[in-house]
N, C-alpha and C positions, 0 to 999 in steps of 0.2 A: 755357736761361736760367741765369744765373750764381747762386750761393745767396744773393745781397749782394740780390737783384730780387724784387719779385712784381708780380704784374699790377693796373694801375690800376684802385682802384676804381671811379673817376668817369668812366670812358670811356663813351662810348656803347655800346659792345659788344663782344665779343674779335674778335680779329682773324682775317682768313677764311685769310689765308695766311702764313707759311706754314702747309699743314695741324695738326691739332691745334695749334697753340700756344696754349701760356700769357700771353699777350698783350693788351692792350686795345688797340681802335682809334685809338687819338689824334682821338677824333673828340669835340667836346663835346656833353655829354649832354642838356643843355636844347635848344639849336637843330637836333641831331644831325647837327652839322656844315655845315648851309648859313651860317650866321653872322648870318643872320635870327632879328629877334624873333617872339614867336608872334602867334596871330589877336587876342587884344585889343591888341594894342603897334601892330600893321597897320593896325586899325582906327584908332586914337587917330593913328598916325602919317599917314594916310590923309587925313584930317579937319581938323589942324593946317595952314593954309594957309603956314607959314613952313618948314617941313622941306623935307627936297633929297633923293632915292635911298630905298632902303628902309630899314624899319626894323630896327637892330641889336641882336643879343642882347645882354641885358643881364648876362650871364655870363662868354662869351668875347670880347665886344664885337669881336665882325664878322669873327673870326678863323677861328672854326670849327673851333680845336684846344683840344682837354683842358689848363684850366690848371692841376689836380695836375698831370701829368706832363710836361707841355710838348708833347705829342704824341707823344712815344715807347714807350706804351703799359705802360710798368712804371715801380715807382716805389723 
């Protein structure tokens, strides 16, 4: 990794491959990357008779990538 990079704080986790790297997953950390909001948002979304599909993180809103880094895992 270049010295200008470090590894995104906000990522869900570092990355598996390549091995050891200095990397974060590009995954976001509240939904851990499904793009889903959690069990009260489920619930609440669940219940609302006017919603349409599941309900979406309200972080990455439904992307399920890191948006400190964009998904590239350093920042």
């Amino acid at each position: 990794m270049p010295e200008d990079e470090e590894r995104c704080p906000d990522c869900d986790s570092v990355a598996i491959l390549p091995l050891y790297s200095d990397r974060g997953d590009g995954k976001c950390s509240t939904c851990h990357g499904t793009g889903k909001g959690d069990l009260f948002d489920g619930i609440c979304h669940s219940l609302n008779p006017f919603s349409e599909g599941d309900s979406e993180c309200d972080y990455c809103h439904s992307t399920g990538i890191c948006q400190t880094c964009g998904g590239t895992g350093v920042i």
